[in-house]
C-alpha positions in Angstrom: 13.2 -3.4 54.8 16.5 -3.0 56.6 19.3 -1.2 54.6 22.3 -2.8 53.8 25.6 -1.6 55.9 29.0 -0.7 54.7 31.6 -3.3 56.2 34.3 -1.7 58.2 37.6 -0.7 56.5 41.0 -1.6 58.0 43.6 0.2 59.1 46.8 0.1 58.3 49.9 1.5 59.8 52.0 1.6 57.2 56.4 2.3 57.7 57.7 4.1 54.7 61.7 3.1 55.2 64.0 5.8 55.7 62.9 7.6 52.5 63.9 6.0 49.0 60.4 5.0 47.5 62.4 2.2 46.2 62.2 0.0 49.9 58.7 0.5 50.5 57.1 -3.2 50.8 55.5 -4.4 48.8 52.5 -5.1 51.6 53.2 -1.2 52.3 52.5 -0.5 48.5 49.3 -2.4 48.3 47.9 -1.0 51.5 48.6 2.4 49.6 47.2 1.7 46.4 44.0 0.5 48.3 43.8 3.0 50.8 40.7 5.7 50.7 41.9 8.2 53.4 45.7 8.4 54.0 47.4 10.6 56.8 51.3 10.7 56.0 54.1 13.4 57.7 55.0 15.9 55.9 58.5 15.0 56.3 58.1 12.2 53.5 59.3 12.7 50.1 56.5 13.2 48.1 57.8 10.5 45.2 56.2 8.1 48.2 52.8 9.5 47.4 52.9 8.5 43.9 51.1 5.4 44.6 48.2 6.9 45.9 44.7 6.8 44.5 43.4 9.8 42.8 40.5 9.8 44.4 42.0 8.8 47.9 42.1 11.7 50.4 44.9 12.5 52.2 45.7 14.9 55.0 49.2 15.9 56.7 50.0 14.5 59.8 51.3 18.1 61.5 48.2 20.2 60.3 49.6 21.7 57.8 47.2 22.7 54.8 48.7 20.8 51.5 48.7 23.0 48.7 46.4 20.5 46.6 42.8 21.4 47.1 41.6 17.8 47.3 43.8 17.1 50.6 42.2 17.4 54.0 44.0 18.3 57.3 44.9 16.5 60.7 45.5 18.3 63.8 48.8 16.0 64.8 48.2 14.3 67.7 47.5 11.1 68.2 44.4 11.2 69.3 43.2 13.3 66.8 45.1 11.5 64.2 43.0 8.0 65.5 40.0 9.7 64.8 40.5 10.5 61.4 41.5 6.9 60.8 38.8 5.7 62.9 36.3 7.9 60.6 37.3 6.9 57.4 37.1 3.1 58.7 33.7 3.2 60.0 32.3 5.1 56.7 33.8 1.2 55.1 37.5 3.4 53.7 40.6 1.6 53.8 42.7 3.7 56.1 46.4 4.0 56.3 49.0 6.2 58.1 52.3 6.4 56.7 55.5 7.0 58.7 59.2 7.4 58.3 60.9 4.6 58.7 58.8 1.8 61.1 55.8 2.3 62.9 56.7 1.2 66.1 59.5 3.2 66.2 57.4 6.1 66.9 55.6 6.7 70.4 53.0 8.9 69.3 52.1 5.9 66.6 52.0 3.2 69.0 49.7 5.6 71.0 47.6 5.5 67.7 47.9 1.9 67.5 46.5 1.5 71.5 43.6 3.8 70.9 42.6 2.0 67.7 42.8 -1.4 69.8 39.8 0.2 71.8 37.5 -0.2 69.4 36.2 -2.9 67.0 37.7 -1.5 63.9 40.7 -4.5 62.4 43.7 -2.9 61.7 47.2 -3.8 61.0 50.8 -2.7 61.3 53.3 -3.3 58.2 56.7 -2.3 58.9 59.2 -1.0 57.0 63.2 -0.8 57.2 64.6 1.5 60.3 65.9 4.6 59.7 69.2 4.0 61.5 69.6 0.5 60.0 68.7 1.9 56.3 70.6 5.1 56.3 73.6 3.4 57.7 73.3 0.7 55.1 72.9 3.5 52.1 76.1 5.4 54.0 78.4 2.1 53.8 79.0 1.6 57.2 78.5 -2.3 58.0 75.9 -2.6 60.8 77.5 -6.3 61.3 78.0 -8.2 64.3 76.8 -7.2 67.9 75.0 -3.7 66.9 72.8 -0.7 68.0 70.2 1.0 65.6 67.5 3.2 67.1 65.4 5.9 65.3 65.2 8.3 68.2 62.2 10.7 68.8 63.5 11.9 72.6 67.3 12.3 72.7 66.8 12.9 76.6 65.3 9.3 77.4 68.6 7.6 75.8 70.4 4.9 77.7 74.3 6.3 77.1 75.7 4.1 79.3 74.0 1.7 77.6 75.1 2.7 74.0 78.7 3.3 75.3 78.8 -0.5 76.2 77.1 -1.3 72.6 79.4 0.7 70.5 82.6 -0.8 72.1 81.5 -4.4 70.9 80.1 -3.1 67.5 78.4 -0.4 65.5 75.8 2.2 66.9 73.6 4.0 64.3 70.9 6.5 66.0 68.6 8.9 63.6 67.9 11.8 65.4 67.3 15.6 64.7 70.4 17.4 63.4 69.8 19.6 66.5 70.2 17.2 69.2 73.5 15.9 67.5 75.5 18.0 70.2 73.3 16.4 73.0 74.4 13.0 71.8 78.0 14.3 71.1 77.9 15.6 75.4 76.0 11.9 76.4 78.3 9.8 74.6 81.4 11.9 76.1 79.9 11.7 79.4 79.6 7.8 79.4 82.8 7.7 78.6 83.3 7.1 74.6 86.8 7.7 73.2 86.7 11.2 71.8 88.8 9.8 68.7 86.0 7.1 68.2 85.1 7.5 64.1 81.5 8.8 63.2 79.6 9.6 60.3 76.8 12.3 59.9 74.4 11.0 56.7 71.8 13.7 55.8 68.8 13.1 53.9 69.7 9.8 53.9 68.3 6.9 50.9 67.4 10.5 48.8 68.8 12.0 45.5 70.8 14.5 47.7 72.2 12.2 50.5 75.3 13.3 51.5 77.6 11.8 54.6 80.5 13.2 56.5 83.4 11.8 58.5 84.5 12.8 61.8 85.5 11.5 65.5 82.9 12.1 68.2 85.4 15.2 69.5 84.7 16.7 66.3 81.3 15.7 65.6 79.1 18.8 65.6 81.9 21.0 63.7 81.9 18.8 61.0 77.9 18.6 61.4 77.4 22.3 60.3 75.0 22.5 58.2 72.9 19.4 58.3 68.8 20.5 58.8 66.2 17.7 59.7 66.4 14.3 60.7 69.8 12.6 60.3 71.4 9.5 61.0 74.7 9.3 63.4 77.0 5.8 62.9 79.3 5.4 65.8 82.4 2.9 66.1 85.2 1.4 64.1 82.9 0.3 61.3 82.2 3.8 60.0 86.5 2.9 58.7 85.0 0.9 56.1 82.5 3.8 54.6 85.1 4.6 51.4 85.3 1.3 50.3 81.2 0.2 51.4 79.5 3.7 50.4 77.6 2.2 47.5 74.6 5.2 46.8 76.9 8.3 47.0 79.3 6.9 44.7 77.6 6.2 42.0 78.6 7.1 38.5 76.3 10.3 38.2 75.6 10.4 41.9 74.4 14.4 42.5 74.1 15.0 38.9 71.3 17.0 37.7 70.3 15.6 33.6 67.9 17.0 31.8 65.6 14.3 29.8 64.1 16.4 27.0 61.4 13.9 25.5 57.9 13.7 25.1 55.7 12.4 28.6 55.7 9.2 27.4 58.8 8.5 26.8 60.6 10.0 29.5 60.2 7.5 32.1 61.8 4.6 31.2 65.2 7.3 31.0 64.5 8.7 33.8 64.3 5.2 35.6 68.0 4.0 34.1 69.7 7.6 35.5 68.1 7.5 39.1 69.9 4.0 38.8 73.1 5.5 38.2 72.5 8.2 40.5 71.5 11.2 38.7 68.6 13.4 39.6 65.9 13.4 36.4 64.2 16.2 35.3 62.0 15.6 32.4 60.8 18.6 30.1 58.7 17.5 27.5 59.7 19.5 24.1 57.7 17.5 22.0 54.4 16.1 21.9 52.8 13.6 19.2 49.3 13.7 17.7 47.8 12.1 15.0 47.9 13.2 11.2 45.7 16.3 9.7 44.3 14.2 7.0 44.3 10.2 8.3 43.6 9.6 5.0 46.9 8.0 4.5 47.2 6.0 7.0 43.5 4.6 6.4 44.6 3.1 2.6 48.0 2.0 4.5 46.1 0.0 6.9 44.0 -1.6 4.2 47.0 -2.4 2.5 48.4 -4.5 4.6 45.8 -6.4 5.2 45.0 -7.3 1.5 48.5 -8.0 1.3 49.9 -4.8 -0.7 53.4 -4.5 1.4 56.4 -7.0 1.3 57.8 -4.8 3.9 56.9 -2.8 7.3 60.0 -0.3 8.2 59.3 1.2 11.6 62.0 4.4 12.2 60.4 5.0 15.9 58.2 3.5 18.8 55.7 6.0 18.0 55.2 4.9 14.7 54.8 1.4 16.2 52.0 2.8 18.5 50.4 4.9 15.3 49.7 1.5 13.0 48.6 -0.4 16.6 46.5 2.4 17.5 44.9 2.4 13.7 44.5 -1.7 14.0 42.5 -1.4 17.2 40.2 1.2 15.7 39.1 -1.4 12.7 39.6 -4.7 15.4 42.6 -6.2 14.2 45.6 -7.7 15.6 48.9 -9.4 15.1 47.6 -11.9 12.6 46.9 -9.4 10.1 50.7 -8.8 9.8 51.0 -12.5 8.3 53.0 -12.1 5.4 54.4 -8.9 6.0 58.7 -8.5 6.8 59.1 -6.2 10.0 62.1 -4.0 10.0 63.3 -1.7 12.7 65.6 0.7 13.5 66.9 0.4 17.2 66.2 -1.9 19.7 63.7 0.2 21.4 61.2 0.3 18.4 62.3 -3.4 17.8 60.9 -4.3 21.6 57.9 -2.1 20.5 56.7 -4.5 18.0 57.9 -7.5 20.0 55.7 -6.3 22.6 52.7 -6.9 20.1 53.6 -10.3 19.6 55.4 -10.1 16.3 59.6 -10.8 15.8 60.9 -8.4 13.3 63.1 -9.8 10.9 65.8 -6.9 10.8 67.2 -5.0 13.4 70.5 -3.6 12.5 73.6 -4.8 14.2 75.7 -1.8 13.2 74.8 1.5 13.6 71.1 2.4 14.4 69.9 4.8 11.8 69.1 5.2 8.6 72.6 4.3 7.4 72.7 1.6 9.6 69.4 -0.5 8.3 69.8 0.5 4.5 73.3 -1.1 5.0 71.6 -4.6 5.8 68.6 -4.4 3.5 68.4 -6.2 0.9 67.7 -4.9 -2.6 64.6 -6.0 -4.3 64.4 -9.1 -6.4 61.5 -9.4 -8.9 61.9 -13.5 -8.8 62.4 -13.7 -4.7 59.9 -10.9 -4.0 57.0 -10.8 -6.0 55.4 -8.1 -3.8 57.7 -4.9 -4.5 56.7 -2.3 -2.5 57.5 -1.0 1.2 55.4 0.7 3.7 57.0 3.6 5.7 55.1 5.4 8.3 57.0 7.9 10.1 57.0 11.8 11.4 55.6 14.1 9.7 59.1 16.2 10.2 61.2 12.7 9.0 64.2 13.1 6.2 64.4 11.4 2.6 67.0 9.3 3.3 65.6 6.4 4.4 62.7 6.6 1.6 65.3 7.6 -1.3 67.6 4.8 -0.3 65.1 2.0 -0.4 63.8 3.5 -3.9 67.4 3.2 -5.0 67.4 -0.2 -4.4 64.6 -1.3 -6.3 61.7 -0.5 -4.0 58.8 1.0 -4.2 57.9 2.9 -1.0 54.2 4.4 0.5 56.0 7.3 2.7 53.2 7.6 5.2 52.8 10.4 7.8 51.5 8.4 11.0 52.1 11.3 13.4 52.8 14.5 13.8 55.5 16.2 16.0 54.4 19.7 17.4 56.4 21.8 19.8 55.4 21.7 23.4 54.8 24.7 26.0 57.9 26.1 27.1 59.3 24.8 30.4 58.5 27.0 33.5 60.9 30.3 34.0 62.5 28.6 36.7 64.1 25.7 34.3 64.5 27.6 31.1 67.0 29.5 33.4 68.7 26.6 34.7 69.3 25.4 31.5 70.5 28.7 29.9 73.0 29.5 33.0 74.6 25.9 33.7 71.8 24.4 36.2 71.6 21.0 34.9 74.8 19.0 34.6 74.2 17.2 31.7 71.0 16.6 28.9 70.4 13.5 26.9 69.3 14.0 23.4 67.7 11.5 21.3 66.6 13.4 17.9 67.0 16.0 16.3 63.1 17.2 16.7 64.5 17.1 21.0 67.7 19.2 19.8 65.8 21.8 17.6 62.5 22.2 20.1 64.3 22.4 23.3 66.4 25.5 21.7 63.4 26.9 21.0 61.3 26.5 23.6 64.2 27.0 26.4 67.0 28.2 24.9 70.2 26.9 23.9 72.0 24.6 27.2 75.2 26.5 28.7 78.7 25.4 27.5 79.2 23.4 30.7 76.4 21.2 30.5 77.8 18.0 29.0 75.8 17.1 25.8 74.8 13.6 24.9 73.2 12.3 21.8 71.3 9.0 20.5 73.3 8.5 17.3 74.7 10.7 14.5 71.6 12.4 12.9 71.0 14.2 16.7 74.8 15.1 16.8 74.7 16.8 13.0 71.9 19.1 14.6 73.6 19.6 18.1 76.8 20.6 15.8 74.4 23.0 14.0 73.0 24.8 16.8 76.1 25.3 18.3 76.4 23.0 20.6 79.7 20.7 21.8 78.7 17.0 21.6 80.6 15.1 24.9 79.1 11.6 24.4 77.6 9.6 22.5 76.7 6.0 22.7 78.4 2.8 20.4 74.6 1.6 19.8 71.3 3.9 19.5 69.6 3.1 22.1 68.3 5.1 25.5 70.4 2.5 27.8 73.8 2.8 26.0 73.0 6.5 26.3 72.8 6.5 29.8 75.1 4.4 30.2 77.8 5.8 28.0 77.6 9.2 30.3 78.0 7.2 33.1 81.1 5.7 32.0 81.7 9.8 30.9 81.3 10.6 34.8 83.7 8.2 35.8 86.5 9.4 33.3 85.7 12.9 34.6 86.5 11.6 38.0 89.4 9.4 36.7 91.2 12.5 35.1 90.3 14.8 38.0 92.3 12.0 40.8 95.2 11.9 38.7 95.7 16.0 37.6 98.2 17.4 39.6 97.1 19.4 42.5 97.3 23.2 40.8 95.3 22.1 38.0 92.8 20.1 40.8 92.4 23.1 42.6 91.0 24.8 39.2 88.5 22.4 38.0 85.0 23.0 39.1 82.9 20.2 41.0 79.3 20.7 40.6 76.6 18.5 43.4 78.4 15.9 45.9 80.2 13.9 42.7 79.4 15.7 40.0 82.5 16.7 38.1 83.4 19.6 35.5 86.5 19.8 34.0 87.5 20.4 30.4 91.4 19.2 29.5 
């Protein structure tokens, strides 16, 4: 009886772009997501790994031991790098090496590519955007028009006579080590390149912390100083055009560092919306949610809805949302048990919670999102009109009266259910809790007053230059109360008007710094490439 034989995996040579996770292909994601052995330089962010299998091993393509147990190790070269591959293929793994910027911009990969072409295993090259092209792009320089863009592994094998022709008919972008810049600067000269020709030095270019200098080649390396690792030179009367082009460093919150205080969950659709407006996340859970001691409550609420008890639903929070879904797919029910039964919410984020289950709620409020806000627009009951009299509110554990007393006053009669319970997470590590004390982060987003009164606690109260934003007015009362000076706060309750409201904050900062008059310029305080601190 003949056993049956693992088919061969495939290889895949995989370019990463020049380093934002956001231009990896989406062929280059798949092949990740499917890959069971994965060899990737260490020079990759590692925000490109998240798409990774857990299971999947991975090794380092410059031998390096990762700190995580579960990685393995490649000695480098290419060889030995094809053999790895090779191994994982044969034993039927998906394979993939990732690489800065494209594949076949690398000799040692094409070497890997030629010795996998010896053999029988299939394999497959996806590539991904230049380094040059990308950084120059991200940098605002036009690559337009007759061009040059070359990620360059040997700064000796260079053509300059070549790239001296090239750069006077258009743009020349070259990523190289920030080592060999004064070899390029001593090629180009030689060639004969104008020494007043503009250039511009981008360093960790696509990242949160790219940062790009002006200069002439004459001044090139001066102006350089600084710059570690791979970087990306632009060359030629384009680089002009980099104040009004340079889209990613001028950003709204481009360089700032925001703290996102909310629970795991939660935090990533913030965190998403600031790396969008440049800002560097960093999310510190302060609270976590679990279920009710006694689920007693929630048990006769459930049952009550069903058998038609509740005119009314009044959802204060997504987790509440998630609470009564979480309670209908323990007993097997669904959206059609809600038949009957008015939805109201407060916010649009709780609203798009319920929508997401497949019910509309019937009031949002269009004023202001709280309490306030949907007790405003609710009307009172009616013994004709509503023959059903009673409301179900399941909330926090930690929630305030007000929404429950207001509804009583107007002829209600309310089941104030706990559906969860806010605790108090771990305390950040020391590292953060003293960034936050001394002035580290440039701003932190608030968005209740369990997120005020826990990160206090378990952190310590932010410094007086971190600009504080909060939600809606409940979160701003408790700010006030701990001592804290409330900077912004958004029209509408919701997390994008919040982050978009201290965007439109940076750019006022930046606004007010260009017009001050040049004594009081010189004594504000500029915090990260953008980032601005000044207090009138």
């Amino acid at each position: 009886m003949s056993r049956s034989r693992k088919p061969t995996g495939r290889i895949s040579f995989v370019g990463a772009g020049p380093g934002d996770p956001g231009l990896l292909t989406r062929r280059a994601h798949d092949a990740l997501v499917g890959a069971g052995q994965v060899v990737y330089d260490r020079s990759l962010p590692a925000a490109l790994l998240d798409a990774l299998r857990a299971d999947a091993a991975a090794a380092v393509a410059d031998g390096s031991r990762s700190e995580e147990p579960q990685f393995s190790v490649a000695e480098g070269g290419p060889g030995d790098i094809a053999k790895v591959l090779l191994s994982a293929a044969k034993a039927g793994q998906p394979a993939v090496h990732l690489v800065a910027g494209d594949p076949f911009g690398h000799d040692s990969v094409v070497r890997e590519v030629q010795a996998v072409t010896r053999t029988a295993v299939p394999f497959e090259v996806i590539p991904g955007v230049g380094q040059a092209a990308g950084v120059a792009t991200y940098a605002g320089v036009p690559l337009s028009g007759v061009r040059t863009a070359a990620d360059v592994e040997d700064v000796q094998a260079l053509d300059f006579a070549a790239l001296t022709t090239a750069a006077a008919r258009g743009p020349v972008a070259l990523a190289v080590d920030a080592a060999d810049i004064a070899a390029v600067q001593d090629g180009l000269r030689a060639a004969g390149v104008p020494a007043d020709l503009p250039v511009a030095v981008t360093g960790d270019g696509t990242g949160e912390t790219q940062y790009t200098t002006g200069a002439t080649l004459d001044s090139v390396v001066n102006s350089a100083l600084g710059f570690t690792g791979r970087v990306v030179l632009t060359v030629g009367r384009a680089v002009a055009d980099r104040d009004a082009l340079g889209w990613w460093e001028s950003r709204p919150l481009y360089g700032w560092k925001v703290l996102v205080p909310r629970t795991k969950e939660q935090a990533g659709a913030m965190s998403a919306l600031l790396r969008g407006y440049g800002a560097i996340a960093c999310e510190v859970p302060t609270i976590a949610v679990e279920p009710p001691r006694t689920p007693a409550q929630m048990e006769r609420a459930i049952k009550g809805l069903v058998d038609g008890r509740y005119a009314w639903v009044v959802f204060t929070s997504v987790n509440a949302v998630r609470a009564v879904w979480e309670k209908f797919a323990e007993h097997g029910l669904d959206a059609r048990h809600f038949g009957g039964v008015k939805i109201a919410c407060i916010g649009p984020a709780t609203a798009d919670a319920v929508r997401a289950f497949g019910i509309q709620p019937e009031l949002v409020p269009a004023g202001e999102q709280s309490s306030e806000g949907l007790l405003a627009e609710f009307s009172p009951h009616d013994e004709v009109l509503d023959p059903v009299g009673r409301v179900l509110l399941p909330r926090a554990d930690i929630a305030t009266e007000t929404l429950a007393a207001g509804l009583t006053e107007r002829g209600w009669e309310v089941d104030d259910v706990t559906a969860y319970r806010t605790v108090r997470a771990a305390p950040p590590p020391a590292d953060i809790r003293d960034a936050i004390k001394s002035g580290g982060f440039d701003a932190v987003l608030f968005t209740s007053s369990s997120t005020v009164r826990n990160l206090v606690g378990i952190a310590g109260k932010p410094h007086a230059r971190t600009v504080v934003s909060v939600i809606g007015p409940k979160t701003a009362e408790t700010a006030t109360e701990f001592g804290l000076r409330v900077d912004v706060r958004p029209e509408h309750a919701s997390v994008a008007d919040q982050v978009e409201a201290l965007a439109a904050y940076a750019v006022e900062l930046r606004e007010k710094l260009a017009t001050m008059p040049p004594k009081q310029r010189r004594g504000a305080k500029v915090q990260g490439p953008t980032a601005l601190r000044y207090r009138a």
